[in-house]
C-alpha positions, -999 to 999 in steps of 0.1 A, spaced: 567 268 210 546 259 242 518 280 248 509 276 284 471 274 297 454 306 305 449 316 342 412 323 327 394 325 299 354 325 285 337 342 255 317 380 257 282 377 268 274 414 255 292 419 224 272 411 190 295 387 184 306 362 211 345 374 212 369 345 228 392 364 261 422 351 279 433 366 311 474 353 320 497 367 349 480 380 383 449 388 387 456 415 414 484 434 396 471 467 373 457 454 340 475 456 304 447 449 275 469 438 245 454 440 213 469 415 189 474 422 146 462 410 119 437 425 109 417 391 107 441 368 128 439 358 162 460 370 197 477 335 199 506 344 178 518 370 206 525 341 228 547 330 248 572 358 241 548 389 255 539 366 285 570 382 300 553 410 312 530 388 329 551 384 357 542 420 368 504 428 349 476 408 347 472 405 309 441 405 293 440 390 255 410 387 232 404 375 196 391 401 174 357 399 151 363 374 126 396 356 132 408 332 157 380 317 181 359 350 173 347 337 139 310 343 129 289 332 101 279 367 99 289 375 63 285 412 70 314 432 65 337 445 97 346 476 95 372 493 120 343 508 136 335 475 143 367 464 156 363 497 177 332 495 191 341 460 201 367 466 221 347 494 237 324 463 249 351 442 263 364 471 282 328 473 296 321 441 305 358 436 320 351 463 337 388 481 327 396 510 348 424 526 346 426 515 309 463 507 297 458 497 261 492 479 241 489 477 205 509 457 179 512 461 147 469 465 135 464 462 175 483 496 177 465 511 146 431 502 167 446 513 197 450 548 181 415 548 163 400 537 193 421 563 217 403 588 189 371 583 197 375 581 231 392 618 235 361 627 213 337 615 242 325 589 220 333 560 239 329 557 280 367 539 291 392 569 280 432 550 278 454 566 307 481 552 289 489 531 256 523 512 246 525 508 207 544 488 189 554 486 156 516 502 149 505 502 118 508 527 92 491 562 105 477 567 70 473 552 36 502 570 17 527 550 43 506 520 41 512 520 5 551 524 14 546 493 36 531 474 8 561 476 -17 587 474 12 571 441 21 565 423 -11 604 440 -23 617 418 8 589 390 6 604 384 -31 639 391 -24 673 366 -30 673 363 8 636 347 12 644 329 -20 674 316 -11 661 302 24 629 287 6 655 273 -20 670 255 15 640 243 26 628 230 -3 662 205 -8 664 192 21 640 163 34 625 176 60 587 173 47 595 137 49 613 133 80 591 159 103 561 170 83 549 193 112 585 212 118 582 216 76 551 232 84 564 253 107 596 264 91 571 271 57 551 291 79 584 315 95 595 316 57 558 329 45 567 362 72 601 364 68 604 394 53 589 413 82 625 405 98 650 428 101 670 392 88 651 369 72 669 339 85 658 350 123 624 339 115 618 315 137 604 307 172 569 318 157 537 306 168 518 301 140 487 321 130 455 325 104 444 355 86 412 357 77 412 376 45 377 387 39 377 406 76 411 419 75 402 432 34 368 442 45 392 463 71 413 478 51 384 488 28 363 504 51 393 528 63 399 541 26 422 569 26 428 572 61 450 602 78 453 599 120 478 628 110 448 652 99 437 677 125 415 666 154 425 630 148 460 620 168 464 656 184 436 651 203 449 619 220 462 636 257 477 600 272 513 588 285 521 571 254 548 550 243 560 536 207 585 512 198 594 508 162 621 485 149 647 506 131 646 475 100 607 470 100 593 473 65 563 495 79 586 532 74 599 543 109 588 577 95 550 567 106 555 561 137 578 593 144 544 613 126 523 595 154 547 602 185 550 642 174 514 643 169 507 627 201 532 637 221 545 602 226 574 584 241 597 566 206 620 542 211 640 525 177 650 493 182 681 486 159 685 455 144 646 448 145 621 447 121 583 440 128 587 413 152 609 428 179 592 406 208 610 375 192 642 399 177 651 420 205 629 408 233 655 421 258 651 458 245 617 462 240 606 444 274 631 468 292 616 499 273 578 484 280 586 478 319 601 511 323 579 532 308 552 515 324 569 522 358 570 559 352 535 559 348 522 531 369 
């Protein structure tokens, strides 16, 4: 799919590293600071599909350490704190306020930590409001459900089957790029709520070594410990497809401890921006109406 041109877009003159922004929609509407997945990729892959809102926000994008146009040399591992304190600098040198912070997938997990540390005082732009969706698992005992949800589906007759259809037919010959981009769709399908809806996708890169070096550095995380998501006092919404592999249960354990807003999407998995744009778009806009 198209991506169109950004209305602006530079690299961070006082982060460590320089981290690549885009800015799309109108620059005089409030501010929505989306916070792309991964951990390791790139905020490309959210795009076209979440320019919708753009119509009403200015939307600011930005690749995290390590992955997309943020790359460094730096063979030092990032850490979430990292990935934290980073986005702590872009709001800075933006110059965010009010902060409205929307997380998918990782993005929401770092959207949480980062929410953390800021109702601890440890960081100087505190979120009046966050949108969530499909965050990341809220600690490492549902992340280790995710993990055997996603590889169950990733190897399941379904995926099979369509890579069995891909494979037969002649398309690597005929239009080597769409082969690439229908091997891509099939290399996330089972993220889907149906694998065969997997398409539409703009392609993206994980970097391994950040996102393990991620991972790693969070250990045996718990945002469901004391002090940790209770002490997060923000308008908060999360949107969590009924069908995604990460358990629904995680996200339901973050809006109790929180507070927060949950919306299920049925017939969704992770991706509910390209499987039921419609309903999450109408969930985003109205809850950021209520609170606008």
């Amino acid at each position: 799919m198209r991506i169109p041109a950004p209305r602006a877009s530079g690299f961070t003159s006082t982060t460590p590293v320089p981290l690549y922004w885009s800015a799309y929609g109108a620059a005089s509407a409030p501010k929505l600071v989306l916070l792309h997945g991964g951990p390791g990729a790139h905020h490309d892959y959210l795009l076209p599909q979440m320019l919708a809102l753009g119509d009403e926000y200015d939307l600011l994008f930005y690749d995290q350490r390590g992955g997309g146009r943020s790359k460094t040399e730096d063979r030092a591992p990032i850490t979430w704190r990292t990935q934290v304190d980073d986005l702590g600098a872009v709001l800075d040198e933006m110059d965010v306020d009010p902060l409205t912070l929307v997380g998918y997938s990782w993005g929401g997990l770092l959207g949480m930590l980062y929410a953390i540390r800021a109702f601890h005082r440890e960081t100087r732009h505190v979120p009046r409001r966050m949108v969530l969706i499909d965050p990341a698992p809220v600690n490492r005992e549902y992340r280790r459900q995710f993990e055997e949800e996603f590889s169950r589906r990733q190897n399941g007759a379904r995926v099979a089957e369509l890579r069995a259809a891909l494979a037969a037919s002649d398309l690597r010959e005929r239009d080597p790029d769409a082969y690439k981009q229908r091997a891509f769709e099939l290399s996330v399908a089972g993220y889907f709520a149906d694998p065969g809806a997997a398409h539409d996708l703009t392609p993206f890169r994980v970097i391994g070594r950040v996102q393990q070096s991620i991972w790693e550095s969070l250990g045996d995380y718990d945002l469901l410990a004391p002090g940790e998501l209770d002490s997060v006092h923000c308008p908060t919404l999360i949107v969590h497809g009924r069908q995604d592999p990460i358990p629904l249960a995680s996200s339901e354990a973050a809006a109790r401890a929180m507070g927060a807003e949950l919306v299920v999407l049925d017939g969704s998995g992770h991706v509910p921006y390209v499987e039921r744009p419609e309903a999450l778009f109408s969930a985003i806009r109205g809850f950021l109406r209520r609170t606008d």
